[in-house]
MIDRENGU-657138 format. One record per residue (C-alpha): chain; x negated, y negated, z; residue number from 1; residue in three letters. Coordinates in Angstrom, 2 decimals. Each point is the difference from the previous one (the first is absolute). Layout:
BEGIN
{mol A | east X | north Y | up Z | seq NUM | type ALA}
...
***
This chain:
BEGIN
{mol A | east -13.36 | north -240.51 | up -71.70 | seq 1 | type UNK}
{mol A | east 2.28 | north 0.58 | up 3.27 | seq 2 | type UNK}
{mol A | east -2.03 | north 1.20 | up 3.14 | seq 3 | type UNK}
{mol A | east 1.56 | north 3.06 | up 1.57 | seq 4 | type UNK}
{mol A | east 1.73 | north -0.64 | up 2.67 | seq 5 | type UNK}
{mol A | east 0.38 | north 2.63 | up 3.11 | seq 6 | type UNK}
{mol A | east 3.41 | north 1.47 | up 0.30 | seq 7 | type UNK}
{mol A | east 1.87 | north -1.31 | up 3.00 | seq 8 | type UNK}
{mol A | east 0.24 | north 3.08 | up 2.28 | seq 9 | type UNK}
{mol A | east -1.31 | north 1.80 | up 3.08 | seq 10 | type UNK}
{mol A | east 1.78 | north 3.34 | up -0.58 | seq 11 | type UNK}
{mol A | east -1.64 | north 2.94 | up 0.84 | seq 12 | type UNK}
{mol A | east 0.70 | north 3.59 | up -0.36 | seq 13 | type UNK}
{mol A | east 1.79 | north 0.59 | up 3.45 | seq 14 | type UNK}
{mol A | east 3.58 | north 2.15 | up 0.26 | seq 15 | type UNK}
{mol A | east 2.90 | north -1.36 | up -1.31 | seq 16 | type UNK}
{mol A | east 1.36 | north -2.71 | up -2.46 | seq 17 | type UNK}
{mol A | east -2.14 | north -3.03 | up -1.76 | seq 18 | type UNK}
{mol A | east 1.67 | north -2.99 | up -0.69 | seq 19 | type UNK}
{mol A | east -0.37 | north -1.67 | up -3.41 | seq 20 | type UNK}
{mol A | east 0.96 | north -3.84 | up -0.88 | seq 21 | type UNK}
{mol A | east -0.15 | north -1.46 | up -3.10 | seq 22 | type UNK}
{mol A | east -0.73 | north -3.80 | up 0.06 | seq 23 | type UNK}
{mol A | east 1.75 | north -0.87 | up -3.45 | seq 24 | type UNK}
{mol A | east -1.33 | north -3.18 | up 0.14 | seq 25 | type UNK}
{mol A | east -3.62 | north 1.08 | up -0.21 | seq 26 | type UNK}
{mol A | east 0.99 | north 2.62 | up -2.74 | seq 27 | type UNK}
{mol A | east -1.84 | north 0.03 | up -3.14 | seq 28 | type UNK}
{mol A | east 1.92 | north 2.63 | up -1.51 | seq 29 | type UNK}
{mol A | east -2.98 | north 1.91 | up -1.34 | seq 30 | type UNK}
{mol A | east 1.65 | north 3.00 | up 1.06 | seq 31 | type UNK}
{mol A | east -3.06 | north 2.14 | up 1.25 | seq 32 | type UNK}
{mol A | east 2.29 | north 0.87 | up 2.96 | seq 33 | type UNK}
{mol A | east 2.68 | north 1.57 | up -1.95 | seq 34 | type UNK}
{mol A | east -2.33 | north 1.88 | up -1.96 | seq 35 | type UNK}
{mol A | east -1.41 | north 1.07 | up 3.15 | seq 36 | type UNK}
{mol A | east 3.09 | north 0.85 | up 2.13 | seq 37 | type UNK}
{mol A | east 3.30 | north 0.24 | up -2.39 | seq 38 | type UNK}
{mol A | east 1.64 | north 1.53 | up 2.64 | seq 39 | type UNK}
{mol A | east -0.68 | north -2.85 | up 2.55 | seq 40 | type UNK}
{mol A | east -0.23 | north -3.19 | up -2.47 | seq 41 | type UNK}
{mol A | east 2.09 | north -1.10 | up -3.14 | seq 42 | type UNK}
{mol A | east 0.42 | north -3.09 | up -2.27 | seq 43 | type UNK}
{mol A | east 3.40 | north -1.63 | up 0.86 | seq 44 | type UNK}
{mol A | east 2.21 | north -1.98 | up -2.48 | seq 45 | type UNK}
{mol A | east -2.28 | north -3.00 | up -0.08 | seq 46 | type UNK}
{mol A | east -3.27 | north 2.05 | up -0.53 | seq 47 | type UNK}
{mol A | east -1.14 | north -0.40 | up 3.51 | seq 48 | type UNK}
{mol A | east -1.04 | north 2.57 | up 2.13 | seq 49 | type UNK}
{mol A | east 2.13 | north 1.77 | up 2.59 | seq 50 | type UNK}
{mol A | east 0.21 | north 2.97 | up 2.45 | seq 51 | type UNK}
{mol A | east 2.94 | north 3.12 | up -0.62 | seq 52 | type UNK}
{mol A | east 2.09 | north 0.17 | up 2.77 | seq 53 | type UNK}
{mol A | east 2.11 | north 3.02 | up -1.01 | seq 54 | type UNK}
{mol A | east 1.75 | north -1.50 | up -3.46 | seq 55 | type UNK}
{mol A | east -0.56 | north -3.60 | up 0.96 | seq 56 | type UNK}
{mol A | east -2.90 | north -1.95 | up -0.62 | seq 57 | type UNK}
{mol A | east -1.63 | north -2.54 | up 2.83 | seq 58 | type UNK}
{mol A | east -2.83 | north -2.21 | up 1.07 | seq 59 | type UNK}
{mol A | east 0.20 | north 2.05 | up 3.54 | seq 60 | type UNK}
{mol A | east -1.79 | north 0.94 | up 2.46 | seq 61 | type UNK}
{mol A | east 1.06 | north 3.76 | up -0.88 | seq 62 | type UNK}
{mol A | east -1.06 | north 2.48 | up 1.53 | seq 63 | type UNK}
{mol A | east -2.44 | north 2.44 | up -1.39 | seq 64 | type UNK}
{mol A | east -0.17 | north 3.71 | up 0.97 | seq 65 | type UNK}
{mol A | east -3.43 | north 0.89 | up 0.92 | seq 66 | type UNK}
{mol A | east -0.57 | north 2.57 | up -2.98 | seq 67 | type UNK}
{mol A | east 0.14 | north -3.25 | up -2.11 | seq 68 | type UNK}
{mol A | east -2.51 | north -2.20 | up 1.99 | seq 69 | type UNK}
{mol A | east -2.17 | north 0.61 | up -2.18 | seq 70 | type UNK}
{mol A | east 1.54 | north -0.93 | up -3.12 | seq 71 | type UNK}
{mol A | east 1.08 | north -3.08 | up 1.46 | seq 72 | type UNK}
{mol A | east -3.46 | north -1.33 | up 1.74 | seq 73 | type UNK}
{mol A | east -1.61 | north 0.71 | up -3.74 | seq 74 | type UNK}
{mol A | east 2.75 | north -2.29 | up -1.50 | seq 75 | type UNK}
{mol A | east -0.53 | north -2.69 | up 2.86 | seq 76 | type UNK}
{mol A | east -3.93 | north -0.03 | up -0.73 | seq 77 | type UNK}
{mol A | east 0.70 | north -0.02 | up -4.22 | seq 78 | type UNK}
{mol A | east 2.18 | north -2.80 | up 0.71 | seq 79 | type UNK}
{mol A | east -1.87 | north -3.09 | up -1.80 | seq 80 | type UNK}
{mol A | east 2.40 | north -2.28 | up 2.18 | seq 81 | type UNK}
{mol A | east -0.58 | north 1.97 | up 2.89 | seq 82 | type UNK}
{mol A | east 4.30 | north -0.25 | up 0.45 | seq 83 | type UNK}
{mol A | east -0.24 | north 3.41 | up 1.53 | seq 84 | type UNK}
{mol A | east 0.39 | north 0.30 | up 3.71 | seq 85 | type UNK}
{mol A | east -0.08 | north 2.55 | up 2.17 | seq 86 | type UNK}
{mol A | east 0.65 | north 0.44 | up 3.40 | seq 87 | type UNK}
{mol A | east -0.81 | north 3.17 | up 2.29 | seq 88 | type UNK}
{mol A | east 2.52 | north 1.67 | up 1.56 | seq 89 | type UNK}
{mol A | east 0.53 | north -1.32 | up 3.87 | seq 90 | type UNK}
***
C-alpha cells in the first residue's frame, strides 16, 4: 500500500487569490480532487487532471478566489500523488 504523501503547499488563509498547479506528471488520476472541487479541477481529454480556467482546461498555476481555498487545499491533501500545489497569495 502507497504511503500518503503531504500535499505540496504552504497556503494559508490570508486575503486574496491561491494559486493551484497541477503537476500532470505526478497525476494518478484518482480523481479525489474533482470530486472535491468540480468547479476548480476537471479530467481533460486524456483522463488527466486539470484546472478550469474559464472554458479552457490547464495544468496552471490558476488562480483561486479565496472563497474556494478551501475546496482546493482539501483536494491538494486527498491527492494520493500529492500533484496539488498551492501557493499563497504574495
Amino acid at each position: 500500500m502507497k504511503a500518503m504523501s503531504e500535499p505540496n503547499h504552504s497556503a494559508s488563509q490570508d486575503t486574496g487569490a491561491t494559486r493551484v498547479e497541477v503537476d500532470q506528471n505526478l497525476c494518478q488520476s484518482a480523481g479525489y480532487c474533482v470530486r472535491t472541487a468540480p468547479q476548480i479541477f476537471a479530467f481533460d481529454a486524456d483522463d488527466i487532471v486539470a484546472l478550469r480556467q474559464g472554458d479552457q482546461l490547464t495544468s496552471g498555476p490558476v488562480d483561486v478566489p479565496e472563497d474556494q481555498f478551501k475546496l482546493a487545499d482539501r483536494a491538494a491533501w486527498d491527492c494520493p500523488a500529492a500533484a496539488i500545489t498551492l501557493t499563497p497569495p504574495a
